[in-house]
C-alpha positions as CSV (number, residue, x, y, z in Angstrom):
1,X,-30.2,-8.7,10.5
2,X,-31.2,-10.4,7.3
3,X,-28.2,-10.8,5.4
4,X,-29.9,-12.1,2.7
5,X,-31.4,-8.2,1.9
6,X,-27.5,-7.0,2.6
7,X,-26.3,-6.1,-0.6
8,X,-23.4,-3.9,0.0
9,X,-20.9,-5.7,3.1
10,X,-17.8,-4.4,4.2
11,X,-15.3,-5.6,6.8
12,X,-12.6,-3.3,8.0
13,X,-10.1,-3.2,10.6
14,X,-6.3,-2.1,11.4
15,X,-3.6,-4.1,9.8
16,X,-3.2,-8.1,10.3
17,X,-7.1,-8.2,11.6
18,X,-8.2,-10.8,9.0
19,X,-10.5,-8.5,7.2
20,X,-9.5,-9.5,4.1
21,X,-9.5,-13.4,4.9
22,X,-13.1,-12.9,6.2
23,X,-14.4,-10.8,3.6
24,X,-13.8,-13.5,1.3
25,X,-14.8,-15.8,3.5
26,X,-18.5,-14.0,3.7
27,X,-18.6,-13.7,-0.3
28,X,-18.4,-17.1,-0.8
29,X,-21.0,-18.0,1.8
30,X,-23.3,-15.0,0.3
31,X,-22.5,-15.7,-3.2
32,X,-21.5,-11.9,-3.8
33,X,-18.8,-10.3,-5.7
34,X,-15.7,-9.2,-4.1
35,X,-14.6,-5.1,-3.7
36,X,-11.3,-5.9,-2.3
37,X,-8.0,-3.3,-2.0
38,X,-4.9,-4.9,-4.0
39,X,-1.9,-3.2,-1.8
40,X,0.3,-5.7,-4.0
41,X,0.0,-2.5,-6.7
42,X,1.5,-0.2,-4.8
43,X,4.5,0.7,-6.1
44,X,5.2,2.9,-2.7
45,X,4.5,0.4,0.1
46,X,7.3,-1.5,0.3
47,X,9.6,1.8,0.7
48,X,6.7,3.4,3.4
49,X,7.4,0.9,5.8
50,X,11.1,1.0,5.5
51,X,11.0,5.0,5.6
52,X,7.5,6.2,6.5
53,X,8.1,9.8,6.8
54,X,9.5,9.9,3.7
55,X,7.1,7.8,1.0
56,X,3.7,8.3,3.4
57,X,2.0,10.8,0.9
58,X,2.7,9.1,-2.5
59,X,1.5,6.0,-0.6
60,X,-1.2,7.4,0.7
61,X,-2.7,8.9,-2.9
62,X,-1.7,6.3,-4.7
63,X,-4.5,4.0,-2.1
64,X,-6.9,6.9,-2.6
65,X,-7.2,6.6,-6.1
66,X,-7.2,3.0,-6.2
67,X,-10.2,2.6,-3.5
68,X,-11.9,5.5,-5.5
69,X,-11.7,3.7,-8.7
70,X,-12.7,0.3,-7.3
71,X,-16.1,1.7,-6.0
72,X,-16.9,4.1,-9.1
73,X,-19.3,1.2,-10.0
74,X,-20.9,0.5,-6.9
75,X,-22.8,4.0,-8.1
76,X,-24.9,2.1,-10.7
77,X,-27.7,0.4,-9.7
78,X,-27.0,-2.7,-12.2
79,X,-23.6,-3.3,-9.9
80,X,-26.1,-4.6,-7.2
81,X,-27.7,-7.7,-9.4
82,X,-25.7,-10.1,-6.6
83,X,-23.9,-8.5,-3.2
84,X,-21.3,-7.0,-2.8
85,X,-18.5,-7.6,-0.2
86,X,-15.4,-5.1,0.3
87,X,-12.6,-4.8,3.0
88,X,-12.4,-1.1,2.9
89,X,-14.6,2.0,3.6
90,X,-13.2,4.9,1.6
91,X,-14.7,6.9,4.6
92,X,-11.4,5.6,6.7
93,X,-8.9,6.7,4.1
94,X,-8.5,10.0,5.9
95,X,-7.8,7.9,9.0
96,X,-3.8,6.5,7.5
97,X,-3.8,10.4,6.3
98,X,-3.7,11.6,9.7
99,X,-1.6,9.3,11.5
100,X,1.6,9.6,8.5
101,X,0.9,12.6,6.3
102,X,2.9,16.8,7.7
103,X,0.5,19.1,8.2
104,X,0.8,20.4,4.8
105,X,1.0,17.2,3.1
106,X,-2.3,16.8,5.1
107,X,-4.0,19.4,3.9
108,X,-3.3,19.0,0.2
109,X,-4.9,15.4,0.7
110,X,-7.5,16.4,2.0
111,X,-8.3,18.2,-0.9
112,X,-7.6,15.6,-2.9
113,X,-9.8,13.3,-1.3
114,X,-12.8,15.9,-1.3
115,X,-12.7,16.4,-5.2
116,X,-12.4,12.8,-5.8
117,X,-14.5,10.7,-3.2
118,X,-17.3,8.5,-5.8
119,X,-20.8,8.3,-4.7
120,X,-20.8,5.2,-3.9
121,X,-23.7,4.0,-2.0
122,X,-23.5,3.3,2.4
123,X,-23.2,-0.1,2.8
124,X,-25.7,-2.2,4.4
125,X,-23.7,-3.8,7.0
126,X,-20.1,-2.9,8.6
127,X,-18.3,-6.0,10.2
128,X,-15.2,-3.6,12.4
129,X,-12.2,-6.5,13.9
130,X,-10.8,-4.7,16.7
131,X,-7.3,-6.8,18.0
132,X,-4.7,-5.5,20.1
133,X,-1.4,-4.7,18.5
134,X,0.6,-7.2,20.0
135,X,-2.4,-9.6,18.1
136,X,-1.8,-7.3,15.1
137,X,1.8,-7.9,15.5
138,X,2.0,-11.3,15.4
139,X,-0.2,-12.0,12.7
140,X,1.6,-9.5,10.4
141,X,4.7,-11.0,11.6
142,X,3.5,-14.5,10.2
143,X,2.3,-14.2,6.9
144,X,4.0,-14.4,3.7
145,X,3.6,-10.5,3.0
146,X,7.5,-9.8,3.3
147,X,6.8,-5.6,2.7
148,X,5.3,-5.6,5.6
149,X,7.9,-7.0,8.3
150,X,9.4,-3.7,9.3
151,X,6.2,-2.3,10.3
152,X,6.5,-1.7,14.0
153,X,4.2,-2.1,16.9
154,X,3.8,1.4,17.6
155,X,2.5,2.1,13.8
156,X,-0.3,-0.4,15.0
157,X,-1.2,0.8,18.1
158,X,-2.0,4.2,16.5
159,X,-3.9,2.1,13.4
160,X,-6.0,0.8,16.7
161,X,-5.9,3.6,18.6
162,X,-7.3,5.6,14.9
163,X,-9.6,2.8,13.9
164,X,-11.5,3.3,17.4
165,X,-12.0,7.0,16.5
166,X,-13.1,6.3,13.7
167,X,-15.9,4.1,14.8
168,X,-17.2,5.8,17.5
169,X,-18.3,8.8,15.5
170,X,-19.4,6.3,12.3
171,X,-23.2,5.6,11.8
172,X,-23.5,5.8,8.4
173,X,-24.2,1.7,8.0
174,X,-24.8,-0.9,10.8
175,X,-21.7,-2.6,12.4
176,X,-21.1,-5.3,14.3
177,X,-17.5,-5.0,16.3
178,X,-15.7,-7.7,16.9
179,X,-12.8,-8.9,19.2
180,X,-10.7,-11.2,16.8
181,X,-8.1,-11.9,19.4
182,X,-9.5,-15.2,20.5
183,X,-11.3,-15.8,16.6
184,X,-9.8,-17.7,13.8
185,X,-11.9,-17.3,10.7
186,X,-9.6,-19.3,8.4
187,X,-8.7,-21.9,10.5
188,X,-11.6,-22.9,12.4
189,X,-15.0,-23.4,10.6
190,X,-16.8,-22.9,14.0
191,X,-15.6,-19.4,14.8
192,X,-17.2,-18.5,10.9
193,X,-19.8,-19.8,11.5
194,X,-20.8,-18.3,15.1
195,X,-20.1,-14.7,13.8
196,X,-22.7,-15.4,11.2
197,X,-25.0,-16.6,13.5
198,X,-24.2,-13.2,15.2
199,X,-24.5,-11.2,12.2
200,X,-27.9,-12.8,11.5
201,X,-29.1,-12.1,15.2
202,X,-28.1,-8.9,15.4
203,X,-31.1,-6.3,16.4
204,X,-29.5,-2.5,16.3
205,X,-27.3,-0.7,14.1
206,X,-24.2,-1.0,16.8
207,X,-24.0,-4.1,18.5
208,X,-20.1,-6.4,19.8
209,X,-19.7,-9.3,19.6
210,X,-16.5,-10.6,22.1
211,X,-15.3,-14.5,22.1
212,X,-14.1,-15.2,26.1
């Protein structure tokens, strides 16, 4: 894989994976601009966690439009004059729909999403952290993102148990999964720079990459 030719990067995964940390991480080492979800302007997401039944679909909608309206520019060609790194594929978005959202609160989503999906372009490479939830857990558990403290183990293990789903059936870009359990992007230059190496040697459009 040359990355160098990889203009459009994403990295996704469930909750407390570190995509976000290692999206940035890959900007800066690619010079590229950064397509990153801002859940801090969610004016739902404190109240889903604490009552999930209850505030899933505003929350839900209110992250559709957002990731919609963050990739309207990725359409124009002039977007791509440097890369472009994001940590979210609006092709997931029906995922969090399916696990929270009624049946009929399901199905008026659905529609939503349909009418108002951009044409944004594949990307060029798809960098999937797969943890386990008691991983997920933990890390959630330790950073300073106090809306997110009630969410439970369970809520992860379907995020996983989705994400896996998802992933299977994807082939719409390249991807490179990745165990993060035993990987510390932030913390340890080392592990950064081995998945790069990785990224860089990788040969097919679906290959894993798994630290001990």
């Amino acid at each position: 894989m040359d990355l160098a030719n990889c203009r459009y990067v994403v990295v996704e995964g469930p909750i407390g994976a570190g995509k976000t940390s290692l999206a940035r991480q890959l900007a800066h080492h690619l010079g590229g601009a950064e397509v990153f979800e801002r859940p801090e302007e969610n004016p739902f997401l404190a109240r889903f966690y604490q009552d999930m039944a209850r505030f899933a679909l505003p929350t839900q909608l209110f992250f559709l439009f957002q990731r919609a309206r963050l990739l309207e520019p990725l359409a124009q060609p002039d977007m791509f004059g440097r890369p472009v790194i994001g940590d979210f594929l609006l092709d997931k978005d029906p995922l969090f729909a399916r696990i929270t959202l009624s049946a009929d609160e399901l199905a008026l989503y659905q529609k939503i999403y349909e009418s108002l999906r951009p044409r944004a372009p594949a990307p060029d490479l798809v960098v999937y952290l797969q943890a386990q939830p008691a991983t997920l857990i933990e890390r959630v558990r330790r950073r300073a993102k106090g809306y997110e403290r009630p969410v439970s183990e369970e809520y992860l293990a379907l995020l996983v148990d989705g994400y896996v789903r998802f992933f299977y059936h994807y082939n719409a870009a390249p991807v490179l999964i990745v165990n993060s359990d035993n990987l510390n992007f932030v913390e340890r230059e080392a592990d950064f720079e081995l998945l790069v190496s990785r990224l860089r040697g990788m040969r097919s459009r679906r290959e894993f990459f798994n630290l001990g």
